[in-house]
N, C-alpha and C positions, 0 to 999 in steps of 0.2 A: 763556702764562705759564710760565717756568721754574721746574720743581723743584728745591729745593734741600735741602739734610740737613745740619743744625746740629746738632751736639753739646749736650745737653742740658749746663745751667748756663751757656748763653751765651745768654742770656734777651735783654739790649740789643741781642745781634746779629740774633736770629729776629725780636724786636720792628721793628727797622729793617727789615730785608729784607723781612718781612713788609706795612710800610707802604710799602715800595717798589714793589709789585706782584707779590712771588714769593709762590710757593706754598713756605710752609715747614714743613720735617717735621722733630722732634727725634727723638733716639737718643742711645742712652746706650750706654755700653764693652761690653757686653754683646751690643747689638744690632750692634755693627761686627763680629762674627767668623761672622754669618750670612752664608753667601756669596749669600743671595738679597736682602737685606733691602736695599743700596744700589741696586740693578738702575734704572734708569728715574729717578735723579739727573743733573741737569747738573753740580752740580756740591757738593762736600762739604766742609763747616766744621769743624774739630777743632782741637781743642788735644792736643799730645801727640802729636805726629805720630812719633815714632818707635818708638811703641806699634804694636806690630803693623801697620804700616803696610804691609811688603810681602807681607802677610797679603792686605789688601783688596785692595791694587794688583793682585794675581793673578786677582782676582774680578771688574775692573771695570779698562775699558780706554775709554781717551780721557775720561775724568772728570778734571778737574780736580780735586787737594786743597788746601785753604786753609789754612794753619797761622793761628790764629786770636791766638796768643800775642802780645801787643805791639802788635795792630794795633785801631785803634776801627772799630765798625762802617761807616762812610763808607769807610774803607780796604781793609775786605773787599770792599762792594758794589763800589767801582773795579775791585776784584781780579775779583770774580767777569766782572763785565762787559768785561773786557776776555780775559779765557782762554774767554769762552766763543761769542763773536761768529762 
């Protein structure tokens, strides 16, 4: 089962993933500037990616990030399943 880390407020997205088979953990802007807290994700859902984004990227190498903005949940899970094979 892949872990994955969805940005709290993207409720339809953890919903879907979650019926999908992923193990899904939310996080809120606060918990992304913990450089331990993403450790152990395949892969990470956000909106607002140019928030602090090369903040995490320094923390967490070969994780996939998903920009969540624009895309429905079916879109991401393609997304994820295809960056993370």
């Amino acid at each position: 089962m892949k872990n994955i880390a969805v940005q709290r407020g993207l409720k339809p997205v953890s919903e879907y993933l979650s019926h999908a088979g992923y193990k899904v953990f939310e996080f809120d802007s606060r918990q992304k500037d913990d450089k331990d807290f993403l450790d152990g994700f395949d892969a990470v859902v956000m909106t607002g990616m140019d928030d602090n984004l090369l903040g995490i990227q320094d923390t967490i190498n070969n994780v996939p990030f998903i920009e969540a903005r624009g895309m429905t949940p079916e879109e991401i899970k393609e997304t994820i399943e295809k960056r993370i094979q």
